[in-house]
C-alpha positions as CSV (number, residue, x, y, z in Angstrom):
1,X,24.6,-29.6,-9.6
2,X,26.2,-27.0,-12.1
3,X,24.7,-24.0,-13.6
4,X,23.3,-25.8,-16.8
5,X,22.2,-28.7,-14.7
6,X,19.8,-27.0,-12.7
7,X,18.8,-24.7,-15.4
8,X,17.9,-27.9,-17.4
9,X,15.7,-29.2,-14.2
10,X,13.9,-26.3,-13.2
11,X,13.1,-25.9,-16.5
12,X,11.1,-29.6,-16.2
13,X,9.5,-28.2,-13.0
14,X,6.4,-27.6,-14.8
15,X,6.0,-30.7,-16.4
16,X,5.4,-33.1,-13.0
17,X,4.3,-30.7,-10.5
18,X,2.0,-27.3,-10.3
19,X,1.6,-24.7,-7.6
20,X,0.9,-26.1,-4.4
21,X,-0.5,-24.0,-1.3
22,X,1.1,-22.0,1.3
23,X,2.0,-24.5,3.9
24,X,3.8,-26.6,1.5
25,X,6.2,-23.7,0.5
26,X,6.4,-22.5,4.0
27,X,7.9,-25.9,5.2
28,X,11.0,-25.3,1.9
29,X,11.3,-22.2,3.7
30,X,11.4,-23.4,7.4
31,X,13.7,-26.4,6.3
32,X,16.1,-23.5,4.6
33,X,16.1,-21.5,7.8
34,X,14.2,-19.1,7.0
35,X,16.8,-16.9,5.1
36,X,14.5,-13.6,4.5
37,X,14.0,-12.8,8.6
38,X,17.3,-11.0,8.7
39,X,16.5,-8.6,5.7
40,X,14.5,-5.6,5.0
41,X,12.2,-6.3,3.1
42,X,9.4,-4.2,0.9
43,X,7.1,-5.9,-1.0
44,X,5.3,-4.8,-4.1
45,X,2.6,-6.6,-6.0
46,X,0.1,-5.0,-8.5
47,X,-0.7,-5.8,-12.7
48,X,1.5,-3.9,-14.5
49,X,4.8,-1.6,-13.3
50,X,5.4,-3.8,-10.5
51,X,8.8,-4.3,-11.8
52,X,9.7,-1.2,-12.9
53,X,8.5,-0.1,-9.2
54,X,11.5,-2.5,-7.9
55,X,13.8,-1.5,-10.2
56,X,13.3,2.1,-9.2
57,X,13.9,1.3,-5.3
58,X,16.5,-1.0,-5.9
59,X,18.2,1.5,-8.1
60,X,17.5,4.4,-5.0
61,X,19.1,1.7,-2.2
62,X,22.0,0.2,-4.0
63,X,22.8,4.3,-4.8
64,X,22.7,5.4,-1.4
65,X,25.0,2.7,-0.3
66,X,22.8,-0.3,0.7
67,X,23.4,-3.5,-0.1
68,X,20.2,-4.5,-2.3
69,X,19.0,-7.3,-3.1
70,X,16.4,-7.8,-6.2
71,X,13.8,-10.5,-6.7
72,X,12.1,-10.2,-9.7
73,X,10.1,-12.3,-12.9
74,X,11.3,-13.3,-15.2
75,X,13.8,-13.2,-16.7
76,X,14.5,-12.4,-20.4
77,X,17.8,-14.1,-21.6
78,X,19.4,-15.4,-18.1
79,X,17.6,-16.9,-15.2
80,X,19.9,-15.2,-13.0
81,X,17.9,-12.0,-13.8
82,X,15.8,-13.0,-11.6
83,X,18.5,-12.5,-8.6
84,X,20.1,-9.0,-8.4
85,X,21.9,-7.6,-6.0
86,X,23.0,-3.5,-6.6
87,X,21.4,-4.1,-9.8
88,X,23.8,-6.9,-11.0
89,X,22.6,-9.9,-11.7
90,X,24.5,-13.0,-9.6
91,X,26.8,-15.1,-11.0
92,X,25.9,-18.9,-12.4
93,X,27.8,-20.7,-9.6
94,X,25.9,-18.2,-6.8
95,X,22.6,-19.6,-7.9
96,X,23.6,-23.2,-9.1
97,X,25.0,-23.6,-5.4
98,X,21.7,-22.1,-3.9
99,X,19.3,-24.4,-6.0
100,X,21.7,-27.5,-4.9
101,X,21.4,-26.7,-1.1
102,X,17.0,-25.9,-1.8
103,X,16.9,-29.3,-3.9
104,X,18.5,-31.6,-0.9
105,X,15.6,-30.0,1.2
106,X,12.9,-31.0,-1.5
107,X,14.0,-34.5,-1.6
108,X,14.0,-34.3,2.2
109,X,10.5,-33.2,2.1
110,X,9.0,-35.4,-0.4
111,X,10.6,-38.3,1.6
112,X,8.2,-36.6,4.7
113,X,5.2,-36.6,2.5
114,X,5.5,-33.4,1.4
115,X,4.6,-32.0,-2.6
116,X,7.5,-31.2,-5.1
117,X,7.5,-27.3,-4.9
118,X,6.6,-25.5,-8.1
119,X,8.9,-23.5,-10.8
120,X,8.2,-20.1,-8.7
121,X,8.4,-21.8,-5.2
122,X,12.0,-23.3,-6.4
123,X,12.9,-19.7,-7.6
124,X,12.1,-18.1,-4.7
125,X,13.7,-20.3,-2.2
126,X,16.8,-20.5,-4.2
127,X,16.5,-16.4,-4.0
128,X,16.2,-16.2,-0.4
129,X,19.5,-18.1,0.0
130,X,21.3,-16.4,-2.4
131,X,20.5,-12.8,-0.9
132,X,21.0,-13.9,3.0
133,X,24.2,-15.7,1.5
134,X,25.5,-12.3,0.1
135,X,24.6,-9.8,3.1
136,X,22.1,-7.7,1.6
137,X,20.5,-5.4,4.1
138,X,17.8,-4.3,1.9
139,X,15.4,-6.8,-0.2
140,X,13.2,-5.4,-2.9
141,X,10.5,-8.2,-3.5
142,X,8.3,-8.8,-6.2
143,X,5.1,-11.3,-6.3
144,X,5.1,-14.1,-9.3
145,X,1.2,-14.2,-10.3
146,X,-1.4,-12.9,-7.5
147,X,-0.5,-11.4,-4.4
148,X,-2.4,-13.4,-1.2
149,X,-1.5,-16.8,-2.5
150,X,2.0,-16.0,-4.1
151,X,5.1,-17.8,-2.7
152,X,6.5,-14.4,-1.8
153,X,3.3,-13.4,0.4
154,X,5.2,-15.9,3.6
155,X,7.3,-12.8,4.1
156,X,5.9,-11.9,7.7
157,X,6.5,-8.5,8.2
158,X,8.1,-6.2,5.2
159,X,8.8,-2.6,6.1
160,X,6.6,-1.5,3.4
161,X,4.0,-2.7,0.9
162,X,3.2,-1.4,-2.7
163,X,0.3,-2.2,-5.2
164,X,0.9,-0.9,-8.4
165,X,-1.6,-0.4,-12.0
166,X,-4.7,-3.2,-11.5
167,X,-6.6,-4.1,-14.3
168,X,-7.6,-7.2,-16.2
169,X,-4.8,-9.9,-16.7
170,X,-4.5,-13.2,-15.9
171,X,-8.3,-13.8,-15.5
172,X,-8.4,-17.4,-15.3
173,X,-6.4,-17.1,-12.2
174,X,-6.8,-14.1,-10.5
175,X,-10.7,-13.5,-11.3
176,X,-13.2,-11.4,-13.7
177,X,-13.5,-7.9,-12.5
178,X,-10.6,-5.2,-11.6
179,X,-12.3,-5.4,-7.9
180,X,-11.6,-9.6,-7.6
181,X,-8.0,-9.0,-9.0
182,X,-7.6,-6.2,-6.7
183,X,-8.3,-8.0,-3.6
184,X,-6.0,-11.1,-5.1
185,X,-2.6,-8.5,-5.4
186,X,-4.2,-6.5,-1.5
187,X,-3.5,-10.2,-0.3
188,X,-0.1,-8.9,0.6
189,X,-1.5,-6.3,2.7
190,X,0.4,-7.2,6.2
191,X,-1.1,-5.7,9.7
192,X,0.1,-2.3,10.6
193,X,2.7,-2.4,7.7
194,X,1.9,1.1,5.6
195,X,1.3,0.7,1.9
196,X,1.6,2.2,-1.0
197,X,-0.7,2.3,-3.9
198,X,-1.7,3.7,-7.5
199,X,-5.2,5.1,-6.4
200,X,-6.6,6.0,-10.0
201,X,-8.7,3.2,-10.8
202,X,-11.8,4.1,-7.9
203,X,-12.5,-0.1,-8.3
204,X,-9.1,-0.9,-7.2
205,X,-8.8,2.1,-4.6
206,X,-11.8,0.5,-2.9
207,X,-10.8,-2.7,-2.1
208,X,-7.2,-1.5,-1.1
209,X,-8.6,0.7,1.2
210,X,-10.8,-2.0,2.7
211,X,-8.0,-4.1,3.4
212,X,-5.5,-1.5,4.2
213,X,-8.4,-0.6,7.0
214,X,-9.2,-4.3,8.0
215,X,-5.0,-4.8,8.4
216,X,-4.6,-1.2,10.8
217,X,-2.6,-0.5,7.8
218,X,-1.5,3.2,7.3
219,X,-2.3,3.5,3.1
220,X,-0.5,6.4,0.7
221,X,-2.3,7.0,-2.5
222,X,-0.7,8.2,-6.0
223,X,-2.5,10.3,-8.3
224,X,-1.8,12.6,-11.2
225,X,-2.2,15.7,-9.4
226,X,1.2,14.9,-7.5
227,X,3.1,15.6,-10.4
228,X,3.8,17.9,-13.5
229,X,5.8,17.2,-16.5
230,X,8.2,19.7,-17.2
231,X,10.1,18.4,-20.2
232,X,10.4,15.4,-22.7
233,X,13.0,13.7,-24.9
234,X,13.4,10.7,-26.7
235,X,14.8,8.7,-23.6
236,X,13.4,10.7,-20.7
237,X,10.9,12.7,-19.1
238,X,11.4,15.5,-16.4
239,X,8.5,16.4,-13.8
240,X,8.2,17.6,-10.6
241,X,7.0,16.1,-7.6
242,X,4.4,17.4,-5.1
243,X,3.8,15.3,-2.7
244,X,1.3,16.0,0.0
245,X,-1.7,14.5,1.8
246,X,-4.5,16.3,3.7
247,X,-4.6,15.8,7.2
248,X,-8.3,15.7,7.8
249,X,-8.6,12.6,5.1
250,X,-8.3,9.6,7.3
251,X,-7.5,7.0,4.6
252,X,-4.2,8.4,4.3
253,X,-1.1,9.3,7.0
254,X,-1.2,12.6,7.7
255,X,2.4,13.6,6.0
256,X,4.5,15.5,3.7
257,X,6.8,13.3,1.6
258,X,7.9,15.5,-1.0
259,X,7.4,18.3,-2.6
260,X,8.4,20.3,-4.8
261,X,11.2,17.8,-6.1
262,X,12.6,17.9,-9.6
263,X,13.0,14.0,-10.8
264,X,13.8,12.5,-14.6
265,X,12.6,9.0,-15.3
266,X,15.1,7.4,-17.9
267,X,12.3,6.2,-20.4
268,X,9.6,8.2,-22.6
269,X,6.9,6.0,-21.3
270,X,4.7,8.4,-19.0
271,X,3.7,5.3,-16.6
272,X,7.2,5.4,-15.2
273,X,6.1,8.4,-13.8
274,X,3.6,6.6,-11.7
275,X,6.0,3.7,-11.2
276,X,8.9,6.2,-10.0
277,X,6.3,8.3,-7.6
278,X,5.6,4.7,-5.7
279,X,8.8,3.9,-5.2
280,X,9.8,7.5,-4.0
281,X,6.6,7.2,-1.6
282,X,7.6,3.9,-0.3
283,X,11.3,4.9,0.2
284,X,9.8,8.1,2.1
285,X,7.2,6.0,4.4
286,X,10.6,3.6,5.3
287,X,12.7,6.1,5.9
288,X,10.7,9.3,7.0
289,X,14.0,10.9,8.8
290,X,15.7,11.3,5.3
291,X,18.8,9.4,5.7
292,X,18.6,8.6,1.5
293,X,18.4,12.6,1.1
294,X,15.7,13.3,-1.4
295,X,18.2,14.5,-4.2
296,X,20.0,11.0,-3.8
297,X,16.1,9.4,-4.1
298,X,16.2,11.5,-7.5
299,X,19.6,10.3,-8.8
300,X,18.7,7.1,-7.8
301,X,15.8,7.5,-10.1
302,X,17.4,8.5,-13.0
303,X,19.9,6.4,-12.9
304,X,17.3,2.8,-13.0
305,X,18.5,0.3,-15.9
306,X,15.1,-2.2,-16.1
307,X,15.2,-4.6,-19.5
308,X,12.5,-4.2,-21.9
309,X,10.2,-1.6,-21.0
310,X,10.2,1.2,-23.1
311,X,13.7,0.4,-23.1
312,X,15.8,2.6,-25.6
313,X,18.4,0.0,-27.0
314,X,19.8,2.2,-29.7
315,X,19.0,5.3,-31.1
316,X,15.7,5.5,-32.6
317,X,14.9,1.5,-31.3
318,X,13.1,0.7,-28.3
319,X,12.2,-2.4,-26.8
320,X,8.9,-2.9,-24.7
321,X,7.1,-6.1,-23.2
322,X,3.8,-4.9,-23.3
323,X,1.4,-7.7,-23.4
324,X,-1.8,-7.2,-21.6
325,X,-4.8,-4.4,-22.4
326,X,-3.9,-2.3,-20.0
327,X,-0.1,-2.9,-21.0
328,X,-1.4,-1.8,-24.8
329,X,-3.3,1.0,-24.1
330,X,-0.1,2.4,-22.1
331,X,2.3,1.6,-24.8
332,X,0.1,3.2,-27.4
333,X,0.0,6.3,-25.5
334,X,3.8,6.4,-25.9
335,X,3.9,5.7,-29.1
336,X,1.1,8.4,-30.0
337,X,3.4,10.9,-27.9
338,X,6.1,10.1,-30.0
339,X,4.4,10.0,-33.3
340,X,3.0,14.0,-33.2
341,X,7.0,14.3,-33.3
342,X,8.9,12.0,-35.8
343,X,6.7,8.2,-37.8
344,X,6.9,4.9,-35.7
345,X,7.9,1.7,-37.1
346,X,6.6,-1.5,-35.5
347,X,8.5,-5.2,-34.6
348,X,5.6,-7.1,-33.2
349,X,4.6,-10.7,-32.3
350,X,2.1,-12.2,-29.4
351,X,1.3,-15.6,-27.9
352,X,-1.7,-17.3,-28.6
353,X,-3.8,-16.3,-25.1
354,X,-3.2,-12.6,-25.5
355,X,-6.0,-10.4,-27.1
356,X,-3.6,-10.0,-30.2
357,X,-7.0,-9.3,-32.6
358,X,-7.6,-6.3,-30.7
359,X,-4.3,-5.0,-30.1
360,X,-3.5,-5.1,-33.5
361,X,-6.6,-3.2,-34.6
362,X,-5.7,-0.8,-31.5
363,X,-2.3,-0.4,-33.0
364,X,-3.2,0.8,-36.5
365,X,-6.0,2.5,-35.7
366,X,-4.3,4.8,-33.0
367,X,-0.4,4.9,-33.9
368,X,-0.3,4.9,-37.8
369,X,2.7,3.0,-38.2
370,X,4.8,3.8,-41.5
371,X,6.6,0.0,-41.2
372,X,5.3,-3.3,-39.5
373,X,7.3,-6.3,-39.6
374,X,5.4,-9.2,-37.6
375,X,7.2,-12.3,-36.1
376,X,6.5,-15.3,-34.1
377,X,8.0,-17.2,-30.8
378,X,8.1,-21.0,-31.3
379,X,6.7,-23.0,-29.2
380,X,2.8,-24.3,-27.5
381,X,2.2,-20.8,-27.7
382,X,2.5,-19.7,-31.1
383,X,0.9,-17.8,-33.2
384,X,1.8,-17.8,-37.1
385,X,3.9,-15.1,-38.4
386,X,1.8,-14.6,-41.5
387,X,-1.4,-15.1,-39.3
388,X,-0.9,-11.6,-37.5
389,X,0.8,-10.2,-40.6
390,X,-2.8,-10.6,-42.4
391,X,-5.0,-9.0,-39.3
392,X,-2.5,-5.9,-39.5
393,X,-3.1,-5.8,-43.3
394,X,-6.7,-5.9,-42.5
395,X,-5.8,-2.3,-40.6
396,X,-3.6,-0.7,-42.0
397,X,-2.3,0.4,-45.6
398,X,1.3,0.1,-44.5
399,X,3.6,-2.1,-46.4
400,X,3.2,-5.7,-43.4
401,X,6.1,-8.3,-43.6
402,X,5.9,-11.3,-41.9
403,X,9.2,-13.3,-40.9
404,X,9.1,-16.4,-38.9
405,X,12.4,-16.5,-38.1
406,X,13.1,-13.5,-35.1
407,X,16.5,-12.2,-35.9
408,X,15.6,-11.9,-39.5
409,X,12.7,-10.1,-38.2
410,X,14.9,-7.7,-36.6
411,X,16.7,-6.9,-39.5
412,X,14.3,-6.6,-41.5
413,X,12.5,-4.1,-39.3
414,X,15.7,-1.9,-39.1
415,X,16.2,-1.9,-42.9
416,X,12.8,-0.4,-43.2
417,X,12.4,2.3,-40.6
418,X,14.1,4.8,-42.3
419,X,13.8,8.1,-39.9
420,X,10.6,6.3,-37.7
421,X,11.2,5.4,-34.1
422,X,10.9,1.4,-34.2
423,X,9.2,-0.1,-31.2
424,X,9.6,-3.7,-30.8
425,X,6.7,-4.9,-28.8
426,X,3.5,-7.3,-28.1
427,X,5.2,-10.0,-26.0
428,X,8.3,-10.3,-23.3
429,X,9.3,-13.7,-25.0
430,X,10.2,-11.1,-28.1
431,X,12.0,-8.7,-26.1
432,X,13.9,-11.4,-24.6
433,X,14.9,-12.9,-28.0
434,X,16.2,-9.2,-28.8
435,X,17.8,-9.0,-25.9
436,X,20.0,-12.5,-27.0
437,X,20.8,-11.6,-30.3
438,X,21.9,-7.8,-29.4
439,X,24.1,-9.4,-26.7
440,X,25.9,-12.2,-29.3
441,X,26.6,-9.4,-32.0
442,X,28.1,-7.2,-29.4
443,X,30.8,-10.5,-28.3
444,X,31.1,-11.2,-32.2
């Protein structure tokens, strides 16, 4: 099976099978051989950030001198995005000969009886071939949907776990409250394996904690107080890191992992602050003798290339997959940062499940925008160009064009902006269409 073969299968996946439970995917992985015992692994689930959080460590090991490998979803333009290893994504006969030797073991299973395993579960598999195939020491993991059912959660015993932002998103799965989705994403939670967490949601932090205590697990807890921005541009923030714990509180480990230590995130989104703080406290808690020194932790940092979010593409454009409310209220905060300086311009689209009513109002009403050009992704999950284009005009009194087509959307955006920052934003499929056409002009 070649590259476009088993892109063209996987892609059926969905059609004629669905997520199946955990013993289903743990026999793939047993008939595989169990690729991911040989690696280190650290595991990080949570809502929103989660992959930026990889990025960042995967940017911190493969900088040090690690082989690293990344797992990560999804991908924008390439499925091989999905498989990285020092930050470069594998080549198309790597992962067409990975998904050849995981599809003679599905046939072998549904010959025992056995379920067809899902889209993820094929990813997955495929991924743990691919990075015990190539060496890597060092395997930064990241859950699909979910945490305590996700294929990734078979991992046994990673050196490290990290729960990023919770809030509400993918109710229908994951459940109703912050506190239910919570306790899905603590699901990876592994006896006596320390994690790491964003403890500023008091919901979230209590259910952590509960399971961090039921698992004998050692917790570290981010909060704002741990750092202090020092400096902004239009592709960066500085701040510096302070990173202590009291020893009398007994929901943390009594340490010192940094502090003070100056760091710059590459983006202008202040979450990456929280995101980069994670993955420096999970680096610390794996490797609490220093061999990464903490100025290579900061390079390491700085140096973290992760696709569209808050992604600065070319000067004055940025690309962000925001999608989700908390997503939203994150990227408007940026934008709101960035429009006391200079006016924003907005690229925008959604899918039809997404809130898009409310984030549009949200938009207008808190960001201003000078310029909106809307645009739609084709497909079950559409929703109208000209539909969002007449709920902006609803809230806002700046000229709204709508353009179906995506590339024209583009253009059209970029004509208009003038001297605003344009953000392209309200849906990953959008960024990833961006992503495809910047890519084409740049080989034309």
């Amino acid at each position: 099976m070649n590259y476009t073969e088993a892109v063209a299968y996987i892609e059926e996946v969905p059609k004629f099978t669905k997520k199946n439970g955990p013993e289903n995917t743990r026999e793939l992985l047993r008939r595989i051989g169990r690729p991911e015992r040989g690696m280190k692994i650290i595991h990080v689930a949570g809502t929103n950030g989660k992959g930026s959080v990889c990025a960042f460590l995967s940017s911190i090991l493969s900088g040090a001198g690690f082989r690293t490998g990344l797992f990560t979803s999804p991908h924008l333009v390439d499925i091989t995005e999905r498989f990285q290893i020092n930050g470069e994504p594998v080549s198309h006969e790597t992962f067409a000969r990975a998904f050849t030797r995981v599809m003679a073991e599905v046939e072998a299973m549904k010959a025992g009886g056995f379920a067809h395993p899902a889209y993820f579960e094929l990813l997955f598999a495929a991924g743990l071939l691919i990075f015990a195939e190539e060496n890597v020491e060092y395997l930064v993991l990241e859950t699909g949907l979910g945490g305590r059912l996700d294929a990734t959660n078979l991992v046994e015993r990673p050196l490290a776990c990290v729960l990023t932002t919770m809030s509400l998103d993918h109710m229908e799965y994951l459940g109703n409250t912050v506190a239910e989705i919570a306790g899905e994403k603590a699901g990876i939670i592994k006896e006596g394996v320390p994690v790491i967490y964003d403890g500023r949601n008091p919901e979230a932090e209590r259910v952590i904690l509960a399971k961090a205590q039921e698992m004998h697990a050692p917790a570290w807890r981010y909060d704002d107080t741990m750092r202090e921005i020092t400096g902004k541009t239009d592709k960066s923030i500085d701040f510096i890191l302070n990173c202590r714990y009291d020893k009398k509180n007994a929901a943390h480990a009594a340490t010192e992992l940094y502090g003070p230590l100056k760091v710059t995130v590459p983006y202008l989104a202040e979450y990456q602050i929280v995101n980069s703080v994670l993955a420096l406290a999970a680096l610390r808690v794996i490797d609490p003798e220093k061999k990464i020194s903490d100025e290579q932790a900061a390079r390491g940092i700085a140096a973290t290339r992760w696709q569209g979010r808050m992604e600065t593409v070319m000067p004055g454009v940025v690309f962000d997959g925001a999608h989700n409310a908390d997503g939203i209220r994150e990227f408007i905060r940026t934008v709101q940062s960035v429009g006391e300086k200079r006016p924003v311009s907005l690229l925008f689209t959604a899918v039809v499940e997404k809130e898009y009513e409310k984030m549009i109002c949200e938009l207008c009403e808190l960001t201003r925008p000078v310029s909106v050009v809307v645009t739609q992704i084709d497909g079950a999950r559409v929703v109208p160009a000209e539909t969002l284009a007449e709920l902006f005009r609803q809230h806002t009194d700046a000229e709204v064009i709508a353009r179906a087509n995506v590339e024209e959307a583009f253009d059209e955006a970029l004509a208009r902006r003038g001297d605003s920052m344009l953000f392209c934003a309200g849906s990953l499929y959008l960024v990833g269409a961006l992503k495809a056409i910047l890519a084409r002009r740049a080989q034309s």
